[in-house]
N, C-alpha and C positions, 0 to 999 in steps of 0.2 A: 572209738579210740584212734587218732592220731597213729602215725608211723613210725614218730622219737616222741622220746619224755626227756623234760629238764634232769639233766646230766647230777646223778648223785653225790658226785664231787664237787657241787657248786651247793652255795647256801640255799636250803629251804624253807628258811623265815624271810620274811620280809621287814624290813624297819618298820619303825613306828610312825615313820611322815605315810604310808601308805594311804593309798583314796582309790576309791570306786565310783563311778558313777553311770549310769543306766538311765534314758531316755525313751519316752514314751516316741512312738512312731503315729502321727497325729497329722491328716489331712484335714487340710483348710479349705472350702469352697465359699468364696465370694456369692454373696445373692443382692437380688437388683437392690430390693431395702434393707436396712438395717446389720448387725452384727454379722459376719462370715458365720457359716455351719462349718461345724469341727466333729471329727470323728476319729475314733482312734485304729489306728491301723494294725497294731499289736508293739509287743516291747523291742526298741530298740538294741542297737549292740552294748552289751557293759563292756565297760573300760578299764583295766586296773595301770593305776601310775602304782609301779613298784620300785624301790630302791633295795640294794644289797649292800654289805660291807663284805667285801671282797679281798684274799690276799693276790697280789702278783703270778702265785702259779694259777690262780683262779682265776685272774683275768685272763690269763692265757686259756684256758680250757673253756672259756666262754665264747671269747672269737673263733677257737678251731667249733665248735658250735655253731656260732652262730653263721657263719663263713664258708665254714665245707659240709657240716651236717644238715643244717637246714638253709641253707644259701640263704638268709636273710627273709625268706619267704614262706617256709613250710610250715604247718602245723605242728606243736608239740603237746604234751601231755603236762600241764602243770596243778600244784595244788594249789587250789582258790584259797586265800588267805583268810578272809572271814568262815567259811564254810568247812573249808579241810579237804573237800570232794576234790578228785580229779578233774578237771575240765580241758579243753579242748583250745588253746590260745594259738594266737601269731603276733609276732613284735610288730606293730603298730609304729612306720617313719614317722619322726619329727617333722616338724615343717619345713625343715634345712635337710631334709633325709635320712639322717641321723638315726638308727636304730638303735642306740643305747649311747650315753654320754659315761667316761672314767673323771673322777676329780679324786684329788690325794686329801688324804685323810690324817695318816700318820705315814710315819717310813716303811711301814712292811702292812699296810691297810690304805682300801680304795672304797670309795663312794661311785655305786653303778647305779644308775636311773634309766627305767626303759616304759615304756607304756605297753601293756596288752590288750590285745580286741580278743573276750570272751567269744568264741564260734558257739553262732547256735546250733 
């Protein structure tokens, strides 16, 4: 178990654009003829792209979150969306660094999209 858990004043559904995905950990070795030998290494990290519908005080509670409780780095305790289980996450930068994007939705609702690496 993790040191924080996703803060119970933020949403614990996730929308329905949600996606997972989990990649096989597979070495390739080149051989002098024909096809590379491949072997598998074991399961890669899963990924979940999650998005929230978030109000304004709950974005706020999610930066002091993300910002002072976990500096952007730490591990927290969330529930896996397909499964239910507790698991073990870290927000996963964007390519641009970006730990979670805000866009507006309605006046008093926000669209947050953040990606997590399942810790094995």
């Amino acid at each position: 178990m993790a040191a924080y858990t996703w803060p119970v004043s933020l949403p614990q559904n996730v929308r329905q654009d949600f996606q997972t995905a989990r990649a096989l950990n597979i070495l390739s070795t080149p051989m002098d003829l024909g096809s590379p030998k491949r072997r598998r290494r074991g399961l890669g990290v899963e990924q979940l792209k999650v998005g929230f519908y978030m109000t304004t005080a709950q974005i706020a509670t999610l930066e002091t979150f993300v910002q002072s409780t976990i500096k952007g780095t730490a591990r927290f305790d969330f529930a896996h969306p397909v499964t239910g289980a507790t698991v073990e996450v870290r927000i996963l930068p964007q390519s641009d660094g970006q730990l979670y994007t805000v866009s507006y939705h309605s006046p008093t609702l926000w669209l947050v999209d953040m990606m997590l690496e399942v810790v094995p």
